[in-house]
RORO-479549 format. One record per atom (N, C-alpha, C): residue number from 1; x, z, y. Coordinates in steps of 0.1 Angstrom, whole numbers, plus 5000, padded with zeros to 4 digits. Each point is the difference from the previous one (the first is absolute). Example, Ala and Ser with C-alpha at 12.3 -4.5 7.8 and 13.67 -1.06 7.14 Angstrom:
i	xx	zz	yy
1	5132	5078	4943
1	4991	5000	5012
1	5009	5000	5012
2	4996	4993	5011
2	5009	5000	5011
2	4992	5008	5011
# end
This chain:
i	xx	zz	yy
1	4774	5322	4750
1	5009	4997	5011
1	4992	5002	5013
2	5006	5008	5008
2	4993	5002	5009
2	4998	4989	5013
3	4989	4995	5006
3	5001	4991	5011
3	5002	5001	5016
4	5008	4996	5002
4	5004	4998	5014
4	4990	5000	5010
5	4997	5007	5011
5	4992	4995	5005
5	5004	4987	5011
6	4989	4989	5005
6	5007	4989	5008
6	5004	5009	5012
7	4999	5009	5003
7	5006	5007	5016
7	5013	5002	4996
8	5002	5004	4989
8	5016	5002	4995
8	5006	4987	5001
9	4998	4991	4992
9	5003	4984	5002
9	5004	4998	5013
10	4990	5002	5006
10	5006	4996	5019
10	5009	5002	5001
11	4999	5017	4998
11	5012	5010	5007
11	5014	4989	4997
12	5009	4996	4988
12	5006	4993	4994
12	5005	4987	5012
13	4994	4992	5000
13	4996	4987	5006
13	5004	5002	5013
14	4995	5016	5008
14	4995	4999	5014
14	5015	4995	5009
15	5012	5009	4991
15	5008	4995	5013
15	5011	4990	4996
16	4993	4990	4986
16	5004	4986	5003
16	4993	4989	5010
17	4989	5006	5002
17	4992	4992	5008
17	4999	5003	5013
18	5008	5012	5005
18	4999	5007	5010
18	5010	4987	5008
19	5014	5004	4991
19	5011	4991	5000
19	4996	4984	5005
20	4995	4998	4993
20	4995	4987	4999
20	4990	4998	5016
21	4998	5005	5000
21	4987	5000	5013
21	5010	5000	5010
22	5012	5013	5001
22	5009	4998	5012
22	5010	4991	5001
23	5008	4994	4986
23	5008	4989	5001
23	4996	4988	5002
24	4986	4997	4999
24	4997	4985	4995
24	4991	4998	5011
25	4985	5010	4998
25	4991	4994	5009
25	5002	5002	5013
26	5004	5013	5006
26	5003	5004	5011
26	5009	4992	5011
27	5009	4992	4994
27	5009	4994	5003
27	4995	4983	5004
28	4991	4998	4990
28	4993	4984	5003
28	4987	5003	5009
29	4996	5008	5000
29	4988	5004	5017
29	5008	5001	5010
30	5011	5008	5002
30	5007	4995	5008
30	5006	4990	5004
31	5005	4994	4991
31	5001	4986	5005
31	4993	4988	5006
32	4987	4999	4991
32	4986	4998	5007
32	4995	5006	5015
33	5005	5014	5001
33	4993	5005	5014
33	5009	4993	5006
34	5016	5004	4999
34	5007	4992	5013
34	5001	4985	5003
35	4995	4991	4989
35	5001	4988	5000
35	4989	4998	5012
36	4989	5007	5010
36	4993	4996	5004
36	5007	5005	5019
37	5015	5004	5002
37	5002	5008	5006
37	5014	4990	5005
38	5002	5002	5016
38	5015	4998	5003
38	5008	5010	5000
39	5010	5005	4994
39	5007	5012	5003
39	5011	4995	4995
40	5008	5010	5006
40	5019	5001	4998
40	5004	5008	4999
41	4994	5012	4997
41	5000	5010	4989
41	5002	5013	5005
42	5000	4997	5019
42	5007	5007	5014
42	4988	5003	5006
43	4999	4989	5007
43	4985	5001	5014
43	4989	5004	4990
44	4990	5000	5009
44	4980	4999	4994
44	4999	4986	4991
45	4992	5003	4987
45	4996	4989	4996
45	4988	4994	5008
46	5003	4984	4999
46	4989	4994	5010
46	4991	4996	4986
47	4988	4997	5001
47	4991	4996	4986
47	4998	4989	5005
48	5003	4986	4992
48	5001	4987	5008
48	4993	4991	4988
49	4990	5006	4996
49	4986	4995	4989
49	5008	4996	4992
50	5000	4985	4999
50	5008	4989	4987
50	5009	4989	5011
51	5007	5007	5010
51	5012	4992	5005
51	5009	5000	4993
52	5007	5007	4990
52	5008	5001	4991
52	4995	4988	4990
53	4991	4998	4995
53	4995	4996	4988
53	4997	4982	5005
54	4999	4999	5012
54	4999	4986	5010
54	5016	4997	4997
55	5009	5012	5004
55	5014	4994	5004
55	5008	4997	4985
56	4994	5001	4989
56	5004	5004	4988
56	4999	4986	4996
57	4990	4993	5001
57	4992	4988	4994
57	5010	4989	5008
58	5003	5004	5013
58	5008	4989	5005
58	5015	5003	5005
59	5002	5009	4993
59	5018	5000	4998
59	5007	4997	4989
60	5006	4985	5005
60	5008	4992	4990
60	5011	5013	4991
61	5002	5004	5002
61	5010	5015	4996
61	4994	5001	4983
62	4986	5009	5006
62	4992	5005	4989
62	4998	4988	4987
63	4998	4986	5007
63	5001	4990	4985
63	5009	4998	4996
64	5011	5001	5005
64	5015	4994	4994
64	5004	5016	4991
65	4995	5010	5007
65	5002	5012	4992
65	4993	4999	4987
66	4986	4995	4997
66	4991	5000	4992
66	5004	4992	4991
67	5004	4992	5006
67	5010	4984	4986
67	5010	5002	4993
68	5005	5012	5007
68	5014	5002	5000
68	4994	5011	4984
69	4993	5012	5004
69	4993	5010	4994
69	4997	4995	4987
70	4990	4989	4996
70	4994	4992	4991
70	5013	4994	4992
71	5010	4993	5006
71	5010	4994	4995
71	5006	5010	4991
72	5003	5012	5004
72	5006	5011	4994
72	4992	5008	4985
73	4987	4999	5006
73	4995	5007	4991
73	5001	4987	4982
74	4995	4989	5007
74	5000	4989	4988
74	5013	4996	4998
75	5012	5003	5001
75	5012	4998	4994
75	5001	5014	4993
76	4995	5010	5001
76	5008	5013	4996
76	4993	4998	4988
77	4986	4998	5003
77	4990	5003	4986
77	5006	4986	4988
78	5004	4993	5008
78	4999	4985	4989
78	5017	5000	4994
79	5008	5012	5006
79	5014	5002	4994
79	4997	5017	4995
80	4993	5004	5003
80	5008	5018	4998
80	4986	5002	4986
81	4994	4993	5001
81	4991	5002	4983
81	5001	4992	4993
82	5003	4989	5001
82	5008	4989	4984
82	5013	5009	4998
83	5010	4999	5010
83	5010	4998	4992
83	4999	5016	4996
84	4993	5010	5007
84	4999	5017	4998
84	4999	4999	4982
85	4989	4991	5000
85	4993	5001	4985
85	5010	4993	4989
86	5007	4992	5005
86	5011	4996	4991
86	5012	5004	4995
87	5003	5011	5013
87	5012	5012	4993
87	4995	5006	4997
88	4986	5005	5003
88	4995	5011	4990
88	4999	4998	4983
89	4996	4989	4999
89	4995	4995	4990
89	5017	5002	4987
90	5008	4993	5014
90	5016	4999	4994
90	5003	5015	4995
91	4996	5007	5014
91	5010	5013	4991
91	4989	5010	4988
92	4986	4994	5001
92	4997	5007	4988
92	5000	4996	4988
93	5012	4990	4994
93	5005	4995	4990
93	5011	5015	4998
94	4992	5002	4988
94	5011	5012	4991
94	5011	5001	4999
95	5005	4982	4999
95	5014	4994	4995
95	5010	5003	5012
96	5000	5000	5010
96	5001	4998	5009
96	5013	5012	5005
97	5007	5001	4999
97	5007	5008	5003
97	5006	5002	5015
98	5002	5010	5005
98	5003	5008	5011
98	4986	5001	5009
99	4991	5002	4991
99	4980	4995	5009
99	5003	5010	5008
100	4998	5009	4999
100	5003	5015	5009
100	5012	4995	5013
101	5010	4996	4996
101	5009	4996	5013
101	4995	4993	5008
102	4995	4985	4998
102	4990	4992	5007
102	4990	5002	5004
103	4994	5013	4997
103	4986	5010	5006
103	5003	5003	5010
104	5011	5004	5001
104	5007	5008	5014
104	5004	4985	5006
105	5014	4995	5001
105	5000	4991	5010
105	4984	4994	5003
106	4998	4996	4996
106	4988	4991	5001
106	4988	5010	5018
107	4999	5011	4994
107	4989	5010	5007
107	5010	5010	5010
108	5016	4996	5002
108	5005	5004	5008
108	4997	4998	5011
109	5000	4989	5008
109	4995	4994	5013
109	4988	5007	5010
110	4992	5004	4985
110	4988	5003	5007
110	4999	5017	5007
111	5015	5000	4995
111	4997	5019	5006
111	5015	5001	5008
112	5000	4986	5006
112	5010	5002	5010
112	4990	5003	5011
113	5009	4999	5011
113	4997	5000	5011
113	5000	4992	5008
114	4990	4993	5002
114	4997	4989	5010
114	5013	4997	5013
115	4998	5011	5001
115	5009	5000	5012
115	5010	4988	4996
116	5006	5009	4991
116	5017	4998	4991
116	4998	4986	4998
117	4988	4996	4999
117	5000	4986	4988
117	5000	4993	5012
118	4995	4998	5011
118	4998	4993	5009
118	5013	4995	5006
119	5007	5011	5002
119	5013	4999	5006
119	5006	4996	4993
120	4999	5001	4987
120	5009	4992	4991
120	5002	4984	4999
121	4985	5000	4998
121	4998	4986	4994
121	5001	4990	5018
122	4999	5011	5011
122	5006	4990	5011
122	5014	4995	5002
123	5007	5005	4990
123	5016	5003	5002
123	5001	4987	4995
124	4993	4999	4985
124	5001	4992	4987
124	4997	4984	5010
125	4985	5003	5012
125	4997	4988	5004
125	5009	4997	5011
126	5010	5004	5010
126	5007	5000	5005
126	5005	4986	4995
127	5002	4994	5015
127	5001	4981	5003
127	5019	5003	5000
128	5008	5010	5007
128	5009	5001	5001
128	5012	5005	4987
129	4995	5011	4998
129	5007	5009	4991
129	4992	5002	4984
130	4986	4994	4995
130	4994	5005	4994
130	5006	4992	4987
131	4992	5012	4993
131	5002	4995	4985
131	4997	4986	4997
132	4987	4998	5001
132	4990	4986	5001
132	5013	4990	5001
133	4998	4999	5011
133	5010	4986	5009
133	5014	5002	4988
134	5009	5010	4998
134	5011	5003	4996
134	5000	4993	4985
135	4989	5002	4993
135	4999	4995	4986
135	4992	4985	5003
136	4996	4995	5008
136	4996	4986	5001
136	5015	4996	5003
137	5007	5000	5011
137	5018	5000	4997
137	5008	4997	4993
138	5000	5013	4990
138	5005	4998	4991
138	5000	4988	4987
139	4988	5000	4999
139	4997	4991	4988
139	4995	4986	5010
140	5006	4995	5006
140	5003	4991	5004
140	4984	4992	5013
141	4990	5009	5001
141	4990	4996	5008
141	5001	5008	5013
142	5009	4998	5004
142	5000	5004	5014
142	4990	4991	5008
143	4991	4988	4999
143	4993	4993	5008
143	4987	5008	4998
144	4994	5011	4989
144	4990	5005	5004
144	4999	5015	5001
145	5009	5002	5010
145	5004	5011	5005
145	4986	5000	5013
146	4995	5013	4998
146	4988	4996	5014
146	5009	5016	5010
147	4988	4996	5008
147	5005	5015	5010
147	4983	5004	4995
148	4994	5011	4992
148	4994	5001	4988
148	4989	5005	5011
149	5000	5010	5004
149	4988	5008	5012
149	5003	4998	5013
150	5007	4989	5000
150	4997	4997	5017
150	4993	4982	4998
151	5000	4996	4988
151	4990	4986	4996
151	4985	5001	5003
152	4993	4995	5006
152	4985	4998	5003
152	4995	5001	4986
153	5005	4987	4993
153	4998	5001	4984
153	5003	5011	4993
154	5010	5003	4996
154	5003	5005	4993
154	4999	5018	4999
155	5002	5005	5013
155	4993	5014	5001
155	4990	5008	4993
156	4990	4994	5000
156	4990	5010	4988
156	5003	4996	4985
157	5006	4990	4996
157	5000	4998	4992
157	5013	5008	4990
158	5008	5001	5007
158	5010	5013	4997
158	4996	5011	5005
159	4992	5004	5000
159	4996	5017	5006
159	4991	5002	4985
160	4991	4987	5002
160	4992	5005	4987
160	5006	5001	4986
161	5008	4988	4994
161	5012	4999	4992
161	5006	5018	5000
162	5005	5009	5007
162	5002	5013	4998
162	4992	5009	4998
163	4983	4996	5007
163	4990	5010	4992
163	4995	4998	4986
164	5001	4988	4996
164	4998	4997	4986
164	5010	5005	4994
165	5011	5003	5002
165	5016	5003	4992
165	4997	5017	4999
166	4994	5008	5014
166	5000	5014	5002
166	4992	5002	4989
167	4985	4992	4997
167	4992	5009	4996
167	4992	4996	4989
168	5007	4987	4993
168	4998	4998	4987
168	4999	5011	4989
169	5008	5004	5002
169	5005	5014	4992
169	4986	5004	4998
170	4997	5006	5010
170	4983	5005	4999
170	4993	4994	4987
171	5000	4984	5005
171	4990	4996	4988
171	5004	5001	4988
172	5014	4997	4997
172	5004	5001	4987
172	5001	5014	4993
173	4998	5011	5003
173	5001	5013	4999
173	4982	4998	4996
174	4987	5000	5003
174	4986	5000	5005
174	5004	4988	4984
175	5000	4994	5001
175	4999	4986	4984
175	5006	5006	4995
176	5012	5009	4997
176	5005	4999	4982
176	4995	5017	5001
177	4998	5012	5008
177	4991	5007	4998
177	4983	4993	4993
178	4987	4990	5008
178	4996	4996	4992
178	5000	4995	4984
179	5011	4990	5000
179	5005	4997	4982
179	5002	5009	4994
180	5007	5014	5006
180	4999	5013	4992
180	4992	5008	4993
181	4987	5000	5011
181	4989	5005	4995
181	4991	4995	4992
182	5001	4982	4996
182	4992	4994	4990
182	5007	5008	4989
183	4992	5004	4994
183	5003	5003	4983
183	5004	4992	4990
184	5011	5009	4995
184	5003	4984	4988
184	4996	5003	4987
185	4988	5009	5002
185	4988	4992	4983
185	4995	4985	5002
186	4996	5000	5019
186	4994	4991	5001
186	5012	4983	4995
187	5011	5001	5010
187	5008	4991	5002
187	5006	4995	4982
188	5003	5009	4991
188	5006	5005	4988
188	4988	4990	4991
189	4983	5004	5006
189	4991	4991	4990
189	5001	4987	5007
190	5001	4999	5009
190	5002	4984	5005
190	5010	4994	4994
191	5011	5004	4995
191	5012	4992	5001
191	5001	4999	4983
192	4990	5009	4995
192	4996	4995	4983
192	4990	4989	4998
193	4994	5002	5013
193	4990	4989	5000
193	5007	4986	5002
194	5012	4999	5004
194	5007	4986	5003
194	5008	4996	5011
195	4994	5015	5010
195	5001	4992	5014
195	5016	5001	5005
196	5004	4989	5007
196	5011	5005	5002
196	5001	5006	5013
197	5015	4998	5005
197	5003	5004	5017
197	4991	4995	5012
198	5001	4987	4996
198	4989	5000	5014
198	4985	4999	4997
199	4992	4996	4986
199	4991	5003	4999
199	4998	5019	5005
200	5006	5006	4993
200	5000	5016	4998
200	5000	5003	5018
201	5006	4990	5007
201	4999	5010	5012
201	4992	4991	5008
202	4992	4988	4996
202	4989	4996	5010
202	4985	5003	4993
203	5001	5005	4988
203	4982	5002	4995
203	5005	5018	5002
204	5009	5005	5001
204	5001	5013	4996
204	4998	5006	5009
205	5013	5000	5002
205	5008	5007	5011
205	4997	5001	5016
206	5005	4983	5006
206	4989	4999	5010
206	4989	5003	5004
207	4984	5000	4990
207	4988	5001	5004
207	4999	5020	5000
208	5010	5006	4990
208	4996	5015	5004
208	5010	5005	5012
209	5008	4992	5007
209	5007	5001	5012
209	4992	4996	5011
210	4987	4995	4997
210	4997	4993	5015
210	4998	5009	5007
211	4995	5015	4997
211	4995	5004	5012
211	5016	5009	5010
212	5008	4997	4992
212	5011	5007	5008
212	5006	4986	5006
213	5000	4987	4997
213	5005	4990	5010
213	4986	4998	5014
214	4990	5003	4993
214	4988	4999	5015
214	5007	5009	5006
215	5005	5015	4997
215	5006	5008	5011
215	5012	4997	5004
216	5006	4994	4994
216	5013	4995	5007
216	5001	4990	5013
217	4990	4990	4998
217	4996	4990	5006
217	4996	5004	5013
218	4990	5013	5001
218	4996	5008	5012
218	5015	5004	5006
219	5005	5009	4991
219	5012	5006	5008
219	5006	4988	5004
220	5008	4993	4992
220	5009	4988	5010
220	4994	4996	5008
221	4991	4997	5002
221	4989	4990	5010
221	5002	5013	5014
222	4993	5012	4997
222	4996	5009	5010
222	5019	5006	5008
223	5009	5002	4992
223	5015	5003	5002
223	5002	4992	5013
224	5003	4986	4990
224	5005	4990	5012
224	4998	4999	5011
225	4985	5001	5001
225	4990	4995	5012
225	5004	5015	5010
226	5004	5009	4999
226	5003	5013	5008
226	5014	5000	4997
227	5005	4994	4996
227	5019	5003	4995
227	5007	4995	5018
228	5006	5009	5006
228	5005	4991	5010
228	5019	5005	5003
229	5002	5012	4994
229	5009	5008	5000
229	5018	4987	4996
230	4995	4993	4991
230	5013	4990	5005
230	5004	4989	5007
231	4986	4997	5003
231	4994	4990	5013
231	5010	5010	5010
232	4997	5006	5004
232	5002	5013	5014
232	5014	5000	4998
233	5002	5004	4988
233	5020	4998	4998
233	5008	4992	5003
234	4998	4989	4994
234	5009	4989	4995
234	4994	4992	5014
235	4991	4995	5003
235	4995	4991	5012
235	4994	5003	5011
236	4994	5013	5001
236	4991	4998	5006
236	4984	4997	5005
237	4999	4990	4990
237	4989	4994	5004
237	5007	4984	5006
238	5013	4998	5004
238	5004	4987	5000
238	5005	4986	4993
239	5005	4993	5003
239	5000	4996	5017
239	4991	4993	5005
240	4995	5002	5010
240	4985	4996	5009
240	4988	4999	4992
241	4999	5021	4991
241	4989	5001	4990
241	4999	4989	4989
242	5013	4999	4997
242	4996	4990	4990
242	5001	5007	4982
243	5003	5017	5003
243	5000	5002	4987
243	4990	5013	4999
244	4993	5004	5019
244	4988	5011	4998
244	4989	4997	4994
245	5000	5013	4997
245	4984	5003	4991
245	4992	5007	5010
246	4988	5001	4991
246	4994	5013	5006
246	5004	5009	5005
247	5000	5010	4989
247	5008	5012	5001
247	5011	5004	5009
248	5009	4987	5003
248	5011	5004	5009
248	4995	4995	5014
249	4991	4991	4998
249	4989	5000	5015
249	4997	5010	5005
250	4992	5006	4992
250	4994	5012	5005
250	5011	5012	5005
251	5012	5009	4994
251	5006	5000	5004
251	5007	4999	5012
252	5003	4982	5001
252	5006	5004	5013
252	4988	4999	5011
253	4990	5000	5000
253	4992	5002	5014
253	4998	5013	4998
254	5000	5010	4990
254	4996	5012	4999
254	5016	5008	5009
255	5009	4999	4995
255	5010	5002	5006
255	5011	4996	5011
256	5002	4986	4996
256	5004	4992	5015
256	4996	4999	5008
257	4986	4992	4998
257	4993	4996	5015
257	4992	5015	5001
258	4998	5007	4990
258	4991	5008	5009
258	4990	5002	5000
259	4992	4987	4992
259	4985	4998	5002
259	4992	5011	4984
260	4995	5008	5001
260	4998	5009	4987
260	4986	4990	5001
261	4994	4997	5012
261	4985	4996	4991
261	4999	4987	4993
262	5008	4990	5004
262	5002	4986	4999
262	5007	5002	4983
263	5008	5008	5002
263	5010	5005	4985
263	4988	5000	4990
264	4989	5014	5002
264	4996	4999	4991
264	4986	4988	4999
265	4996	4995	5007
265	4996	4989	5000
265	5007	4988	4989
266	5012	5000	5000
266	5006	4995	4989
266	5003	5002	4985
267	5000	5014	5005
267	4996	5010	4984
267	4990	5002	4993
268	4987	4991	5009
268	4984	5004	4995
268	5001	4985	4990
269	5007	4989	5009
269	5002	4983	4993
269	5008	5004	4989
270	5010	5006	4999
270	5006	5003	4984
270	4994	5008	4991
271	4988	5009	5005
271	4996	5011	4991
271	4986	4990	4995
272	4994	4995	5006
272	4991	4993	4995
272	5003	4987	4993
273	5014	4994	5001
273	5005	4990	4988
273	5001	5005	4992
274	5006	5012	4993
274	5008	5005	4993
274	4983	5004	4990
275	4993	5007	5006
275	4987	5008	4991
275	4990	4983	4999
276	5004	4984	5007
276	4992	4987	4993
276	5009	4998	4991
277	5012	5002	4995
277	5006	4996	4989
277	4999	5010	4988
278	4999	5013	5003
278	4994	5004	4990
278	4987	4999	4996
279	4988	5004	5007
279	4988	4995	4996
279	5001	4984	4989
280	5006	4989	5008
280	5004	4988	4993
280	5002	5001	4988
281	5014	5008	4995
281	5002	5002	4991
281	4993	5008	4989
282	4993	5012	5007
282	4990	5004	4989
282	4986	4993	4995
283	5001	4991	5008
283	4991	4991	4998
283	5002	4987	4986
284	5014	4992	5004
284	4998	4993	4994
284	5015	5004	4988
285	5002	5012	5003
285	5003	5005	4984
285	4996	5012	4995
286	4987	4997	4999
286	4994	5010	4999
286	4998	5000	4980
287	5003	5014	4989
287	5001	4998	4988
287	4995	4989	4996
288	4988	4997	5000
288	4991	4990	4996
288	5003	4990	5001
289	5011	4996	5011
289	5001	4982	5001
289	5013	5002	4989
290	5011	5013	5000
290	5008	4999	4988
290	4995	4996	4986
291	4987	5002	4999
291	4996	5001	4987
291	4992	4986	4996
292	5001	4995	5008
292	4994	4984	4999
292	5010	4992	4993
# end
């Protein structure tokens, strides 16, 4: 067989990495360069050292954004990968009839369009006319009828409630794909060995899934923490920032106010959360502690 030379290999690679170099890196040096800059995206940038990074530390904005961010990310991951793994689990029972039908509802959400969903599910949260209020009504609780995104409380907490509903799908599609690919010599000798359902899927099943729930765990974690697209729809970012994130921070100073350096000043604070929770996570799920 003849060998490849490594110059050929490159060749292959070069313009995924070419790619890679213009979508990814290019884009976060930039943002680093301007973060050190006042501009409005019009006049001369002023270079204003670390005034951005002063005004950053002491804008109540940016922590209630950041709470708000964290909140998001630890509800999505602590709902959108149990219960992910539990319809997975459900529909890769053989018995199970119409599995294929519930593949689709289930992973439909996810290939809507934000847009659509947002406007929808505002309609649904609607204090006046909405669905919400209409079926608390009906069945006789009309006392906890809320006005749903215009509540201090209650605003992120329904916004996030819709990204866990859009994008569950994801996980559950990622889990019963994994349960697909375990082999059933393996699962077939287990279950002569004795084991049953939940033995078979916590000595089995589980420990050769871990490395696709460590990646799940990144993706949900990294999603959320950048997700701002139904924030922006349904609220805003309100009322009085009570449902902004990062992402939709940065945003509006990038486009409202105007301020591009301050914006991405904010986008350097999300880009550097986002790459401590992964490192974190490859840290402390890393194979080895699976295997303990």
């Amino acid at each position: 067989m003849k060998k490849i030379h490594p110059a050929v290999r490159c060749l292959f690679i070069l313009p995924a990495v070419l790619w890679f170099f213009a979508a990814v890196i290019v884009p976060v040096l930039m943002a680093v360069y301007y973060s050190f800059f006042s501009w409005d995206g019009v006049t001369a940038k002023v270079f204003i050292r670390f005034d951005n990074y002063r005004e950053l530390f002491k804008d109540p904005v940016v922590w209630k954004s950041l709470t708000n961010s964290l909140k998001m990310a630890f509800w999505c991951v602590l709902l959108q990968l149990p219960i992910g793994m539990a319809f997975s689990v459900i529909l890769f029972n053989r018995k199970l009839k119409g599995r294929g039908f519930f593949r689709t509802v289930y992973f439909l959400p996810v290939v809507l369009s934000s847009s659509m969903i947002g406007i929808l599910w505002g309609q649904i949260y609607d204090p006046n006319f909405g669905l919400l209020n209409g079926l608390l009504e009906a069945v006789g609780l009309k006392q906890l009828q809320q006005i749903w995104l215009g509540d201090m409380k209650l605003a992120l907490g329904c916004i996030i409630a819709v990204v866990v509903w859009q994008f569950i799908g994801n996980y559950i599609l990622i889990y019963y794909t994994a349960l697909h690919n375990i082999s059933e010599d393996v699962l077939e000798s287990a279950r002569l060995d004795g084991a049953g359902v939940l033995k078979l899927f916590r000595y089995i099943e589980l420990p050769l899934m871990w490395p696709v729930i460590r990646l799940t765990l990144i993706l949900a974690t990294v999603n959320s923490l950048k997700y701002f697209d139904l924030v922006y729809i349904m609220s805003n970012g309100g009322p009085n920032h009570a449902s902004e994130v990062l992402a939709s921070y940065v945003v509006k100073n990038a486009f409202n106010s105007m301020r591009i350096g301050y914006a991405n000043t904010v986008a350097v604070l999300l880009l550097v959360l986002g790459i401590f929770f992964i490192v974190l996570y490859n840290k402390i799920l890393a194979p080895s502690s699976a295997s303990d």
